[in-house]
C-alpha positions in Angstrom: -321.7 -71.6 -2.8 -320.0 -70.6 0.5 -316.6 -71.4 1.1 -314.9 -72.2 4.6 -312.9 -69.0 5.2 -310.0 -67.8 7.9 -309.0 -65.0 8.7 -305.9 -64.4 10.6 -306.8 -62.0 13.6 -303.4 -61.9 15.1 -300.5 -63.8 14.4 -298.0 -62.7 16.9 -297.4 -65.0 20.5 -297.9 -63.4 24.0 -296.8 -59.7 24.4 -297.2 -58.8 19.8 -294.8 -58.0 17.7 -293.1 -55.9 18.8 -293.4 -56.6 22.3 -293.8 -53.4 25.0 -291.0 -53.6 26.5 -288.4 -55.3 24.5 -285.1 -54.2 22.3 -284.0 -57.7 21.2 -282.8 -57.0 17.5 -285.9 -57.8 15.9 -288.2 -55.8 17.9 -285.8 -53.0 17.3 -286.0 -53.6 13.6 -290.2 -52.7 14.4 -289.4 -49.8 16.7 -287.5 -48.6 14.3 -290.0 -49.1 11.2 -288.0 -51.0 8.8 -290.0 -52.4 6.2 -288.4 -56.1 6.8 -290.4 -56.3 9.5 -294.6 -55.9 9.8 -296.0 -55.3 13.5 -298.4 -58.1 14.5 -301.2 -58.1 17.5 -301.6 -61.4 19.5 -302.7 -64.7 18.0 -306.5 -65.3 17.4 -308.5 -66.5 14.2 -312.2 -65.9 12.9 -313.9 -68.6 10.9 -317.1 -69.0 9.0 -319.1 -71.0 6.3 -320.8 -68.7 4.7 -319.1 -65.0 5.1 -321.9 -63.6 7.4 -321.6 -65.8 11.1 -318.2 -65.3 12.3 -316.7 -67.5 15.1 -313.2 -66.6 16.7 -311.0 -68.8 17.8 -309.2 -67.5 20.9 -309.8 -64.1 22.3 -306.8 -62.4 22.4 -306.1 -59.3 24.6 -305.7 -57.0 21.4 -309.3 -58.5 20.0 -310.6 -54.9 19.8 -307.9 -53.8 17.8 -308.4 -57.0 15.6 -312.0 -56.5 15.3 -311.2 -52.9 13.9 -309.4 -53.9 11.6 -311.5 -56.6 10.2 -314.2 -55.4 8.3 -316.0 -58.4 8.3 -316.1 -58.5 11.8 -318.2 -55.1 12.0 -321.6 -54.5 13.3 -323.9 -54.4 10.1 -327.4 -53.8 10.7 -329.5 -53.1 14.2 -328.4 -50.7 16.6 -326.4 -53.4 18.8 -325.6 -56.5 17.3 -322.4 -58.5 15.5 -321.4 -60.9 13.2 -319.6 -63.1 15.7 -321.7 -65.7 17.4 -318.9 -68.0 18.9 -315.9 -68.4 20.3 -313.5 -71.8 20.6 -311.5 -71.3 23.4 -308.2 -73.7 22.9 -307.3 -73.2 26.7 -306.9 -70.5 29.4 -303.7 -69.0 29.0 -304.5 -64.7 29.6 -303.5 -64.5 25.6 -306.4 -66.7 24.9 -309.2 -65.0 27.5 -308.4 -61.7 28.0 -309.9 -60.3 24.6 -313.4 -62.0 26.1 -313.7 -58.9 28.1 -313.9 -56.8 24.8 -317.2 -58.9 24.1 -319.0 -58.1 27.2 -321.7 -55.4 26.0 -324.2 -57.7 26.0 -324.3 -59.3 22.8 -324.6 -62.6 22.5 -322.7 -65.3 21.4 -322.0 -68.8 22.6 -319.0 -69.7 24.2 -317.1 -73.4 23.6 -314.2 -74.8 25.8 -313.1 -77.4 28.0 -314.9 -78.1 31.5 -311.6 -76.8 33.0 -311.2 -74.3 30.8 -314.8 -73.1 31.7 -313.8 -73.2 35.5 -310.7 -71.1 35.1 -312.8 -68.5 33.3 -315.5 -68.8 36.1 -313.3 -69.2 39.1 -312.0 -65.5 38.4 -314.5 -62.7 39.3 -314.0 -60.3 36.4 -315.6 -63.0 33.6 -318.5 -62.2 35.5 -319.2 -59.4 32.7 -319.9 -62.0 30.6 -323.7 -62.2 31.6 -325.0 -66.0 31.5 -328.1 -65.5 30.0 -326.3 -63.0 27.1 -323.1 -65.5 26.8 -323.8 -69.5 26.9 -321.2 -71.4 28.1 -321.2 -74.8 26.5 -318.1 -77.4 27.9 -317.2 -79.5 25.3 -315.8 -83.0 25.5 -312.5 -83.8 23.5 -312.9 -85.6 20.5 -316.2 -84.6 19.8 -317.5 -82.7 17.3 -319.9 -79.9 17.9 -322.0 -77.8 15.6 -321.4 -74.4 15.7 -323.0 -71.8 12.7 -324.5 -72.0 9.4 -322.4 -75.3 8.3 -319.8 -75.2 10.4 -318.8 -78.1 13.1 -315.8 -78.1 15.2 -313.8 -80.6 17.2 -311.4 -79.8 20.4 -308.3 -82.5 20.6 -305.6 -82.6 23.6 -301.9 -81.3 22.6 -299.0 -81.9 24.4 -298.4 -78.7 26.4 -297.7 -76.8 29.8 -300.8 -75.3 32.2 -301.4 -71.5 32.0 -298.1 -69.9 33.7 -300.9 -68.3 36.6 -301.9 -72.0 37.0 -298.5 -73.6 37.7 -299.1 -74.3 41.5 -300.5 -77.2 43.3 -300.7 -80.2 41.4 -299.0 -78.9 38.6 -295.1 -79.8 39.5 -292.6 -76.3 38.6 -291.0 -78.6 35.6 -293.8 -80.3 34.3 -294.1 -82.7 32.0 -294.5 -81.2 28.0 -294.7 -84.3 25.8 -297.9 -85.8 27.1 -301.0 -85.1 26.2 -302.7 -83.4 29.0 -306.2 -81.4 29.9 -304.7 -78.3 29.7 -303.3 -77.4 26.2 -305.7 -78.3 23.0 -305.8 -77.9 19.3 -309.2 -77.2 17.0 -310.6 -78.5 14.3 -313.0 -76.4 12.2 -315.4 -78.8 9.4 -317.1 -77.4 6.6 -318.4 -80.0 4.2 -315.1 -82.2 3.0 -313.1 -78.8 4.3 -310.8 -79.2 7.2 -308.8 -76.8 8.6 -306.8 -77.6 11.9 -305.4 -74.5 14.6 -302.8 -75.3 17.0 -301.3 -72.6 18.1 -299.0 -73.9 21.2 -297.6 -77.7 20.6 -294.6 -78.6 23.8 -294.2 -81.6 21.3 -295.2 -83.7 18.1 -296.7 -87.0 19.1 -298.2 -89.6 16.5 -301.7 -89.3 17.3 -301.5 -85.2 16.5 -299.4 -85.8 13.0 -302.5 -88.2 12.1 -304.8 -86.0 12.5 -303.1 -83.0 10.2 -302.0 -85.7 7.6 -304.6 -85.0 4.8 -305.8 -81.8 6.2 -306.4 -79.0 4.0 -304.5 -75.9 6.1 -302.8 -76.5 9.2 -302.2 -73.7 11.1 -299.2 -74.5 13.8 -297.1 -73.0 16.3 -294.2 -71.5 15.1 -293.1 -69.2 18.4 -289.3 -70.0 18.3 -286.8 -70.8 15.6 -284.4 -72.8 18.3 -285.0 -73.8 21.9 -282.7 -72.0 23.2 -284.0 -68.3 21.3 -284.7 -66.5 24.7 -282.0 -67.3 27.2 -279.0 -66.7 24.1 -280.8 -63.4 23.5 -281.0 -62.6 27.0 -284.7 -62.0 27.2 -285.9 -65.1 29.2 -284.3 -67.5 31.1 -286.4 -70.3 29.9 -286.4 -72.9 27.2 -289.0 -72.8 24.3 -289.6 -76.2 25.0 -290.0 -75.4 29.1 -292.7 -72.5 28.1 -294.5 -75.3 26.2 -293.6 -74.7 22.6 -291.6 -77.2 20.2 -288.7 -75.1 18.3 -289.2 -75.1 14.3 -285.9 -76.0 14.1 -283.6 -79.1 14.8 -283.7 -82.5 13.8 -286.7 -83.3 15.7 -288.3 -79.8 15.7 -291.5 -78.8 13.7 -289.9 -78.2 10.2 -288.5 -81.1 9.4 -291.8 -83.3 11.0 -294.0 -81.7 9.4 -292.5 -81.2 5.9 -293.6 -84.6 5.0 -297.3 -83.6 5.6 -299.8 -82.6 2.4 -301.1 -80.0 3.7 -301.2 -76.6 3.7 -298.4 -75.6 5.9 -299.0 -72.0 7.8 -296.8 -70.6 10.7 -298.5 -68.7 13.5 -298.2 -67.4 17.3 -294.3 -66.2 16.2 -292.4 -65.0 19.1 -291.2 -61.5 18.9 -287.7 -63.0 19.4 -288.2 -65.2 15.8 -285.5 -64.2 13.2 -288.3 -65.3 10.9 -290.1 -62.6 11.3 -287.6 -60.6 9.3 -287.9 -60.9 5.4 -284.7 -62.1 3.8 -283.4 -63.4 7.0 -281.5 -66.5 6.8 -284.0 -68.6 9.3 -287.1 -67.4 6.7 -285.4 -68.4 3.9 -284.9 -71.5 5.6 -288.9 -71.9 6.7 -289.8 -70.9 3.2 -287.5 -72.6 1.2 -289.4 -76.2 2.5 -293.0 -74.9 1.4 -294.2 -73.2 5.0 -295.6 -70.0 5.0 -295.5 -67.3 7.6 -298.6 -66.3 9.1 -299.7 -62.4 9.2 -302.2 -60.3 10.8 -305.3 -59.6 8.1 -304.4 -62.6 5.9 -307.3 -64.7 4.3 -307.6 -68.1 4.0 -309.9 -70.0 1.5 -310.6 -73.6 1.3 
């Protein structure tokens, strides 16, 4: 009998690991191939029920390169064809859209996401490769579940986070506000069977309604961008918070490690900034992570409930 399976398409949060244009000590650690450090593409996962219908979740902009590399994820029989028919879109930030313009050689596959979500993606003229009658659009109402593939159901739920940077204008104020629950910024649920696995991979906060719905779960995959809030203006790569770019910090007495320690579940890292000190094996901040039961997310790794 099938088995819900993940695999981890990228693991890395906007720009990879190491990032383009970037020299902060750990990216320098990649540049310079130390083998403390593994390179990582953007974050995106691929699900399925029964190892043959794939569905992604996200489409980053290195999902070529993930598709590559996944072997599953190859085109197996006719002349044009694939094994993904879906992707869960968990908002409309460019690292979780741009990879849809990999997918645009008329194969089709179904297409889940927000109303809003759906009119970001169609309010910009390039998505227009995405034929409608090859790629079907279906908005999807929080809190709902929705059948997807071969025994596979799905649910979208609202996390407290920040609108796409390209969006902040209008009614969205310049410091917005992270710890509600908005339309903006979501979290999946994938259901096989009794099998639950949850995918959040950007979280501005940790609010009682989203710890009830991990408590129990079998995997949670959660954001783990930045060790400490204030990662990116110490280092002097930013000039932001993590918690201003929408991301809770893993650490701190009210930061993700020590509220989520207390859940059941299968604890997995992803979407790790390329400024993380976690990223480096032995460091003292992965000790730290690992040393409370979490594990560290990496591009290729499988998942099997």
């Amino acid at each position: 009998m099938s088995r819900l399976t993940a695999i981890v398409l990228g693991s890395a949060a906007g720009g990879g690991f190491p990032q383009w244009n970037c020299r902060c000590p750990t990216c320098q650690l990649a540049w310079d191939r130390d083998s403390r450090v593994k390179p990582r593409t953007q974050a995106g996962l691929a699900v399925s029920a029964d190892s043959r219908d794939w569905v992604l979740i996200n489409a980053s902009p290195d999902l070529r390169t993930q598709i590559q590399a996944t072997a599953v994820l190859h085109p197996k029989k006719s002349s044009r064809g694939s094994p993904i028919t879906a992707v869960i879109l968990t908002g409309a930030e460019v690292d979780q859209i741009a990879g849809l313009l990999t997918l645009r050689e008329r194969s089709k596959f179904n297409l889940y996401a927000t109303a809003q979500t759906l009119t970001a993606i169609g309010d910009n003229p390039i998505f227009r490769v995405l034929a409608s009658d090859v790629v079907k659009r279906h908005p999807v109402h929080l809190g709902r579940r929705f059948t997807l593939t071969n025994g596979l159901e799905a649910e979208l739920f609202a996390v407290p986070g920040k609108v796409p940077l390209y969006l902040e204008q209008g009614e969205y104020q310049a410091e917005p506000e992270m710890a509600a629950q908005n339309d903006v910024n979501f979290g999946v649920e994938i259901i096989s069977g009794e099998s639950r696995l949850i995918y959040v991979p950007g979280a501005a906060a940790l609010n009682k309604s989203l710890l009830d719905r991990m408590d129990g779960t079998d995997v949670v995959l959660f954001d783990g961008t930045f060790f400490d809030d204030n990662e990116m203006i110490r280092g002097g790569t930013g000039i932001k918070t993590g918690r201003r770019m929408g991301h809770i910090p893993l650490s701190g007495a009210d930061g993700t490690l020590q509220t989520l320690v207390r859940l059941a579940s299968r604890r997995i890292l992803t979407h790790i900034n390329n400024t993380n000190p976690i990223l480096v094996e032995g460091s003292r901040e992965r000790h730290e992570v690992e040393a409370l039961g979490f594990e560290i997310a990496v591009d290729g790794m499988e998942i099997v409930i």
